[in-house]
C-alpha positions, 0 to 999 in steps of 0.5 A, spaced: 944 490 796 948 493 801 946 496 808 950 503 810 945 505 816 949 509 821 945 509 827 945 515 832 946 513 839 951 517 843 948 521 848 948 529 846 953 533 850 948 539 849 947 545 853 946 547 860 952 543 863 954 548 868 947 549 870 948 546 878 945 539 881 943 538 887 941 531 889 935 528 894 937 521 896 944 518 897 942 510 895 946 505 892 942 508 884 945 515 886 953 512 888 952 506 882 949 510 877 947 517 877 954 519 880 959 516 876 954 518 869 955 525 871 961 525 873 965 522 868 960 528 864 963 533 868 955 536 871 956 539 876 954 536 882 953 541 888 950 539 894 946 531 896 941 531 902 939 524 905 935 522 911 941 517 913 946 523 914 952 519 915 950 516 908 950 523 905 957 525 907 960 518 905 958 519 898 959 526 898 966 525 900 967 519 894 964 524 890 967 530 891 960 534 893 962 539 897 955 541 901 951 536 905 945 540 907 941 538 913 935 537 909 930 536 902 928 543 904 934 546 906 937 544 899 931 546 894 932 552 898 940 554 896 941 559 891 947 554 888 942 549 886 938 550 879 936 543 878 934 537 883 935 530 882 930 526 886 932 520 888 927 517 893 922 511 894 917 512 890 911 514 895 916 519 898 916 523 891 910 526 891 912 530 898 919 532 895 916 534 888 911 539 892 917 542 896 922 542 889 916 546 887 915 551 892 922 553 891 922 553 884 926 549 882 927 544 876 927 537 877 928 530 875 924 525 878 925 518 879 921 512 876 915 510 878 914 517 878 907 515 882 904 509 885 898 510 881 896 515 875 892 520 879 898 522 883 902 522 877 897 527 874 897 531 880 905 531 881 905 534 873 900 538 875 905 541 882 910 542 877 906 546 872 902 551 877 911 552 879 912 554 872 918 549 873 920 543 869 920 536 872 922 531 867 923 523 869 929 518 869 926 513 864 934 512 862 933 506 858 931 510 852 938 513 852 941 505 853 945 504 846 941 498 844 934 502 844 936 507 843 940 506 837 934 501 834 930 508 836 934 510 831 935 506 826 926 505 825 926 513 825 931 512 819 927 506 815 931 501 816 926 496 817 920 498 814 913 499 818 914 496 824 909 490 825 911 487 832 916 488 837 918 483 842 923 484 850 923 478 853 928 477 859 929 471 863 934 472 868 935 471 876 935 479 879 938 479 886 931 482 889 934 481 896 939 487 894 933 492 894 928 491 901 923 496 899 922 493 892 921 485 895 916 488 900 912 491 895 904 488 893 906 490 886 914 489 884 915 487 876 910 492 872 911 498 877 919 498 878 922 493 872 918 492 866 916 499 866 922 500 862 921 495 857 914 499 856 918 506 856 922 504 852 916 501 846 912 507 847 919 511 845 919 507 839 912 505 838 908 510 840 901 509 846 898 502 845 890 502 845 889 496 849 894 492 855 893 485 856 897 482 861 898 475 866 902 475 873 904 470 876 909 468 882 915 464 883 914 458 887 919 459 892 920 467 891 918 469 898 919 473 902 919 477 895 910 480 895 910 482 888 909 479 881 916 477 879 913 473 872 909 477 867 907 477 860 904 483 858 901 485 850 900 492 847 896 492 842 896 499 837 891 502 833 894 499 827 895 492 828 900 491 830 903 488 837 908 488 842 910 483 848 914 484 854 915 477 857 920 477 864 922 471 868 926 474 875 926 467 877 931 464 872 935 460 876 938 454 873 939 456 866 943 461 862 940 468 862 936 472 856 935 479 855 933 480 848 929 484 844 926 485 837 923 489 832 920 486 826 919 491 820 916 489 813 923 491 810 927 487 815 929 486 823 933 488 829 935 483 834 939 485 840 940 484 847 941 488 854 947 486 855 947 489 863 943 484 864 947 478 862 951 479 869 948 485 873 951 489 876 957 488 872 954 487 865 956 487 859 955 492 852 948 491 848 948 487 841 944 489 835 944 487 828 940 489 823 937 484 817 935 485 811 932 481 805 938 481 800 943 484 805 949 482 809 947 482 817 950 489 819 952 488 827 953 495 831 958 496 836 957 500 842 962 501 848 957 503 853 952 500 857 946 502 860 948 502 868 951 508 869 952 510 862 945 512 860 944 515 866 946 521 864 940 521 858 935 525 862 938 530 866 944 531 859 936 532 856 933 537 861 939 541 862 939 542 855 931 543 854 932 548 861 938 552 857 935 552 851 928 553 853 924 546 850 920 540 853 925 535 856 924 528 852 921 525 858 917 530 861 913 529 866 905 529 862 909 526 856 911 520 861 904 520 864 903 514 859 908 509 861 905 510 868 897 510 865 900 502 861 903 500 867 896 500 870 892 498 865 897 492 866 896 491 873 888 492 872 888 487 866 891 482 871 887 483 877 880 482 872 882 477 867 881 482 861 885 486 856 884 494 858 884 500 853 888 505 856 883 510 856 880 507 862 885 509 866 887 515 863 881 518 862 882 520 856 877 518 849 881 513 845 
């Protein structure tokens, strides 16, 4: 028995390249990741706004971004700007997410989109009432390793998937990002939240969340969770574990993933994580009873490179008029899983989604 899967993983160049961006937000993630993944697509990038006006125009300047607008509104104002990349706190969005709307732009919203699931609903809402798109940056969906596995399960290589497995075990330099040290709820709400996007993106929306928190014994002055366990639980049987460990500071890093299926595995790694920033690309191999382990290759990473995955995804679903892949209701969930976590940490119990989205099992 031979193996001939060829999995799909290039981010699509599709339509609406020329549409024209504007970006809210000149921190390190716009000139570290947004920035470099649309220039080397060739977006068009026509305006940046920030409180910081100084940092707005020195990342203009590296960038060749020829208007620096005084403000969030006087930029969704501009005739010459079609989309918006938001890229600000995550209790400042809901405020820029009103503004963008009322002046009827589209817009790509950063993750969390919310601090809770209410705000969530209400910002989709906003959008909505607007008539324009709002899509999230759940950018890991398009990291080649997830995305090629995405792919190959959608393909049938491993069968039925019967359990899924990302487990990190890393040291993260938190001290880089004061805003997240200093918040009460820090791997779940900034981290992990990809881990569960990028399962929800395979697996489909659990029924039931069970997650334990814990600290790192000399983390402070970091507040949050930095040690988790989480598990979903589907309507099938089957389960999934995000386990993440940003504390590991005397052992080799691990940053792995696994979906096993009735007909063979995936096994990968994140390769950004073996040396963040720097990185290196994922791994993935393919296992299947009777066949030689077929090894894919990639030559890209997931920061800066899958950046480019939901705002290439939203220009095309505004050229060709369709729902963007992480539309805003679409990705209400991922917020929805994150919170069933952090109540099943708080109360000591597992906690079907529903309770928090309010909707029947």
């Amino acid at each position: 028995m031979t193996n001939d899967y060829s999995p799909r993983w290039r981010i699509e160049p599709g339509a609406g390249r020329d549409l024209r961006i504007g970006i809210i937000g000149a921190g390190g993630i716009v000139s570290g990741a947004h920035l470099p993944a649309y220039r080397d697509a060739g977006l068009n990038v026509v305006a940046i706004t920030d409180l910081d006006a100084d940092k707005a125009r020195s990342v203009a300047a590296d960038f060749d971004i020829p208007v620096v607008a005084a403000s969030a509104e006087e930029l969704a104002a501009r005739i010459d700007v079609d989309v918006v990349d938001v890229a600000v706190l995550p209790w400042v969005q809901p405020q820029i997410v009103g503004v963008v709307a009322a002046a009827g732009k589209h817009m790509l919203c950063q993750k969390p989109l919310a601090m809770d699931y209410g705000t969530g609903v209400t910002m989709v809402e906003v959008a909505e009432r607007a008539g324009v798109l709002l899509a999230v940056n759940h950018q890991m969906r398009w990291d080649a390793g997830i995305a090629a596995s995405r792919d190959l399960v959608e393909q049938g290589a491993i069968g039925t998937v019967t359990e899924a497995q990302i487990q990190v075990s890393v040291s993260t330099p938190l001290h880089l990002w004061a805003w997240i040290a200093e918040m009460p709820h820090l791997d779940i709400k900034v981290h992990s939240t990809h881990y569960l996007d990028a399962l929800r993106s395979i697996l489909g929306d659990p029924i039931w969340v069970t997650s334990i928190h814990g600290r790192y014994p000399e983390q402070d002055p970091v507040v949050g969770e930095t040690v988790t366990k989480t598990v979903l639980e589907y309507d099938d049987g089957h389960q999934a574990l995000v386990a993440t460990n940003h504390y590991n500071q005397h052992g080799e890093p691990s940053a792995e993933f696994r979906f096993l299926g009735t007909e063979g595995m995936l096994a990968g790694t994140i390769g950004l994580l073996y040396d963040y920033p720097n990185g290196r690309p994922d791994t993935l191999s393919l296992y299947r009873e009777g066949a030689q382990v077929q090894a894919f290759e990639f030559d890209t990473m997931w920061l800066p490179d899958a950046f480019l995955g939901p705002m290439s995804d939203l220009l095309d679903a505004i050229a060709t008029g369709r729902e963007p892949i992480t539309a805003g209701r679409l990705m209400l969930p991922t917020l929805a899983v994150g919170e069933a976590a952090y109540r099943s940490a708080e109360e000591r119990r597992s906690v079907r989604l529903s309770e928090i989205t309010g909707e029947d099992a």
